[in-house]
C-alpha positions in Angstrom: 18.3 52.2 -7.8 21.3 55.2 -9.1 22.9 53.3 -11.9 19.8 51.1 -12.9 17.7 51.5 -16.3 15.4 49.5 -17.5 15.8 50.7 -21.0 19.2 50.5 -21.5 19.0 47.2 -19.9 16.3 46.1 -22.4 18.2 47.4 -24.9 21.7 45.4 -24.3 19.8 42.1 -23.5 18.0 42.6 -27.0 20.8 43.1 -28.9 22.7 40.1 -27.0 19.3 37.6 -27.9 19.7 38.4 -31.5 23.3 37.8 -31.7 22.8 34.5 -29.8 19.9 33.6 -32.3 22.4 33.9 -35.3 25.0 31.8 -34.1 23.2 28.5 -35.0 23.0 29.6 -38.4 26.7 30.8 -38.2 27.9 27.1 -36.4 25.9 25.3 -39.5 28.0 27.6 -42.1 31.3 27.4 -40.5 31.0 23.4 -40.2 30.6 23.5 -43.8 33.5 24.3 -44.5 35.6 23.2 -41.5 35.8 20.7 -38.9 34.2 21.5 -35.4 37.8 21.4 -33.5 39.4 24.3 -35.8 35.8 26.4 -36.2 36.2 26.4 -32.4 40.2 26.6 -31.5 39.8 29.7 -34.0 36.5 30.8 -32.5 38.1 30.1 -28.2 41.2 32.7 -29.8 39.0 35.1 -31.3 36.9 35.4 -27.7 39.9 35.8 -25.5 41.5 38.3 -27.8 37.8 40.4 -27.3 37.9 39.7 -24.6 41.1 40.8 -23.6 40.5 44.2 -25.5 37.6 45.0 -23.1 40.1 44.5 -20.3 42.3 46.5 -20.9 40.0 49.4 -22.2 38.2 49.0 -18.5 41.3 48.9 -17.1 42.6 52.5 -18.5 39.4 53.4 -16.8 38.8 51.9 -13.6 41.6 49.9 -12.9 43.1 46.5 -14.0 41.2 43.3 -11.7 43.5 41.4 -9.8 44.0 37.9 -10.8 45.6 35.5 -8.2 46.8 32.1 -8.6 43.9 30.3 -7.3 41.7 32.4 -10.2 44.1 30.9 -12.5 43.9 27.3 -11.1 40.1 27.6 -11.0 39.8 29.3 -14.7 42.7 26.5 -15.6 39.2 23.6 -14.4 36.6 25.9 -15.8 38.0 26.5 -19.1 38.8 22.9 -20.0 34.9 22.5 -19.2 33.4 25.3 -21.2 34.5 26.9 -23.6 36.3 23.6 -24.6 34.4 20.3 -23.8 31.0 22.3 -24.3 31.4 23.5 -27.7 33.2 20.7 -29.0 30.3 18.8 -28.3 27.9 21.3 -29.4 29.9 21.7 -32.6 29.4 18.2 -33.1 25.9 18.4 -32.6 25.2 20.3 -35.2 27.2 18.7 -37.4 24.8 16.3 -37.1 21.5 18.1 -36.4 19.5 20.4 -38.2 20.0 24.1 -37.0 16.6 24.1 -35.6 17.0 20.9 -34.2 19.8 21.1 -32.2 19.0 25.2 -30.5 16.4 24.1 -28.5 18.0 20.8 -27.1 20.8 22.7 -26.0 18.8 25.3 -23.8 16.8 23.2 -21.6 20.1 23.2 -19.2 17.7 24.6 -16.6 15.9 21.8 -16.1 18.8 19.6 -16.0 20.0 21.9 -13.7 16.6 21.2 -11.2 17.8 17.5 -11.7 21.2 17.9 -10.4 20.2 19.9 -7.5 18.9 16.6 -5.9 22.3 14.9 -5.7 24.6 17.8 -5.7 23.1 20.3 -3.8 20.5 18.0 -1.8 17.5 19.8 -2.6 14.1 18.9 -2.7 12.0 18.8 -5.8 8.6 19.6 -5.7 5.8 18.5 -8.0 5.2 22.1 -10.0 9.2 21.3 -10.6 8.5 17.5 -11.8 5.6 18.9 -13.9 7.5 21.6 -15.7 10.0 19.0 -16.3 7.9 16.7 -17.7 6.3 19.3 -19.6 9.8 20.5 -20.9 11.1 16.7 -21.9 8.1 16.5 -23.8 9.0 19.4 -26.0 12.4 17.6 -26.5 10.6 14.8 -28.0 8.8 16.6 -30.1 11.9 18.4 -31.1 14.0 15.4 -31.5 11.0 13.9 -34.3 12.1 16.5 -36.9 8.4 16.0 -38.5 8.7 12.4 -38.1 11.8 12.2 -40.3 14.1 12.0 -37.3 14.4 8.0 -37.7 15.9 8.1 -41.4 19.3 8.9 -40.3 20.5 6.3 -38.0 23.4 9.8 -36.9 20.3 11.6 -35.6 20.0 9.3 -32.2 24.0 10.3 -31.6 23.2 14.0 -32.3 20.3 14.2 -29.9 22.0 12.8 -27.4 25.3 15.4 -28.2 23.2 18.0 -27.9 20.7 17.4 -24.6 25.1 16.0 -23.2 25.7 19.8 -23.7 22.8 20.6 -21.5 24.8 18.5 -18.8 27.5 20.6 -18.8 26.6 23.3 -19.0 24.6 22.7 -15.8 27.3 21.1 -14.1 29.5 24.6 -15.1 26.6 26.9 -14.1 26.9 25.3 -10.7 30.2 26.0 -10.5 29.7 29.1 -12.1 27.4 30.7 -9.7 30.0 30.3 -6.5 32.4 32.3 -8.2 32.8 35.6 -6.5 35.7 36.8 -9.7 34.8 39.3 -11.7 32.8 38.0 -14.6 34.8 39.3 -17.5 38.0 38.6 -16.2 37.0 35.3 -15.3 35.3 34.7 -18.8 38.7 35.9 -20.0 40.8 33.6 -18.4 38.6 30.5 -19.0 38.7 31.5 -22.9 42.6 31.8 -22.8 43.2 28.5 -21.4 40.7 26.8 -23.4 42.5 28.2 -25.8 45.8 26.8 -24.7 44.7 23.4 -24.6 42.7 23.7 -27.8 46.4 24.8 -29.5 48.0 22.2 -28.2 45.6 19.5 -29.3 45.5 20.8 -32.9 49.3 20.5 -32.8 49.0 17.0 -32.0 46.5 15.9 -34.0 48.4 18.0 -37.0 44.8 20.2 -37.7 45.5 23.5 -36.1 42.7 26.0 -38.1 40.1 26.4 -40.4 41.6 26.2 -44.2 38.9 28.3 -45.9 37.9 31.9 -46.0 34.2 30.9 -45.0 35.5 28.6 -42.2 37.2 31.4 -40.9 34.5 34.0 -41.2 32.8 31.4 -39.3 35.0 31.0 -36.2 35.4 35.0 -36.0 31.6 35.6 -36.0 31.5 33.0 -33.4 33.9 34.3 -31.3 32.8 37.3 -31.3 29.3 37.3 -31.3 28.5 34.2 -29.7 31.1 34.0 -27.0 33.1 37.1 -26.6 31.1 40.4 -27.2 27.7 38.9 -26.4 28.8 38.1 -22.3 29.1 41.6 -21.9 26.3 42.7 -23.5 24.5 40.5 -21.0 26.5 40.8 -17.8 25.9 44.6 -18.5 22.2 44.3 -19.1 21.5 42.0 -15.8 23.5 45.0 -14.2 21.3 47.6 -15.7 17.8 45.8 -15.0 15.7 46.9 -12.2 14.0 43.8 -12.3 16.5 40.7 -13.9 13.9 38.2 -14.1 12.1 40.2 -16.5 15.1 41.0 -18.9 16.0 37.6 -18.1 13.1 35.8 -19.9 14.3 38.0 -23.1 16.4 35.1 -24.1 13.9 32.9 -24.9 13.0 34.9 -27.6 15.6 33.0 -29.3 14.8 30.1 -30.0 11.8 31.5 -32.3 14.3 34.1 -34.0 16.4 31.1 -34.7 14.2 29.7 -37.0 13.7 32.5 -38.7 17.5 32.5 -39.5 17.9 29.2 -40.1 14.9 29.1 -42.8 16.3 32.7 -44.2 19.7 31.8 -44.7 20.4 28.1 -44.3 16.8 27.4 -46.3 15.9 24.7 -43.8 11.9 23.4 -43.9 10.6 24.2 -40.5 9.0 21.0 -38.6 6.0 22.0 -37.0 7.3 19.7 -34.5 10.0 22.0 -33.9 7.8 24.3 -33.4 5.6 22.7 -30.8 8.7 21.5 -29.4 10.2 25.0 -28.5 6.9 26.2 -27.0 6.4 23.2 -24.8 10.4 23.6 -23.6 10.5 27.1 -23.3 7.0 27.4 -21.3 8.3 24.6 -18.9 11.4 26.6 -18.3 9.6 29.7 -17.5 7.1 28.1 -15.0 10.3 27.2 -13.0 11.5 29.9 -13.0 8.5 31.8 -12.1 7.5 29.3 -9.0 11.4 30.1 -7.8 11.2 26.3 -7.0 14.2 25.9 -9.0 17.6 25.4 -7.3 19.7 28.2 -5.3 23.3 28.2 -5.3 24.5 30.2 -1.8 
């Protein structure tokens, strides 16, 4: 185990959960103030510049990765499907969506996951796997009530289903994902930089290139910094660092709970007790998978 520490580990995976539990509250300010395609063409720019930098500081170190064409070809695939088709429905979502709303209907991508295994990776489900689904759906429900004011806004039904889309592809993209043999960062890198390119070229087309305000921008830099670009690494480096992954792993569902805590701090929303319910009932059915190893394998 040279090279392994569960401290250290702890400690990056910590810091990585809390940044991740601001950026709701940070996606709520920056649409604001800006619309979701320039809060994330500024926030995709922002990431691969960070991104970028930790490159080439590595590099002076270790060595510059090589990048071939068909990296480029498959980051040219990947990139159009997250960072750019993901967040620009996420963004939307929470345009829509309270803070605390939205968060947890993103996450339960492993779940969606378990359901895409069937078709796409022909494996069979068990019924631990259909209860902790069930379980999990029934969170989303609660969730999607918002204390039984979920109904007034006729919007809400559009930015429920936005945000459990997201969960969609980001399973789809996790899939695709987990073949990968690049090197993380560098592949994180190049996705960002061509998400990037097509997010430029979009903006130029549609004659909105990026945000217009100070706050919008303040927005898309803490975005891209702490919720796509800096954030990785802290991961990736804690998951290197843990003697045990599954245990730092289950970290991150720490944030859904710190989100609220954010989002009542800053954004002074009323927390549902639905919400509430709601996260426990997701979160516990996601950890039950994942702790019966039922859930899908990619080889």
């Amino acid at each position: 185990m040279t090279g392994k520490s569960t401290g250290k580990a702890t400690i990056f995976a910590i810091m990585a959960v809390l940044f991740w539990s601001t950026s709701p509250t940070a996606f709520k300010l920056g649409l604001q103030s800006t619309g979701s395609y320039q809060l994330l063409t500024a926030a995709s720019i922002t990431s691969a510049v960070i991104l970028g930098s930790i490159l080439l500081i590595r590099g002076r170190k270790s060595g510059y990765p090589s990048i071939g064409w068909k990296d480029l070809v498959y980051s040219a695939i990947l990139g159009l499907l997250n960072p750019a088709a993901y967040y620009l429905i996420l963004f939307q979502a929470y345009s829509i969506l309270p803070a605390q709303v939205a968060q947890p209907l993103n996450m339960v991508w492993p779940i969606v996951l378990v359901i895409l295994s069937i078709p796409m990776l022909r494996q069979k489900i068990s019924w631990i796997s259909i209860g902790t689904m069930l379980l999990s759906f029934t969170g989303v429900v609660l969730v999607s009530l918002q204390g039984g004011t979920g109904g007034e806004d006729p919007r809400n039904r559009l930015g429920v289903f936005l945000a459990l889309s997201t969960s969609l592809i980001w399973a789809v993209y996790w899939i695709f994902n987990a073949r990968d043999r690049a090197e993380p960062v560098t592949r994180l890198f190049l996705n960002f930089t061509f998400a990037s390119v097509y997010l430029l070229a979009g903006s130029i087309l549609t004659g909105e290139l990026f945000p217009a305000t100070g706050p919008g921008w303040y927005a898309s830099v803490y975005v891209g910094i702490f919720e796509m670009g800096i954030t990785f690494v802290l991961w990736l480096k804690a998951m290197q660092l843990a003697r045990a992954t599954d245990r730092i792993s289950n970290l991150v569902f720490l944030a859904p709970f710190l989100n609220l805590f954010f989002v009542k701090t800053v954004l002074d929303e009323r927390i549902f007790l639905t919400t509430v319910f709601g996260i426990i009932l997701i979160v516990s059915g996601i950890i039950i998978q994942n702790l019966t190893g039922r859930h899908a394998k990619i080889t």
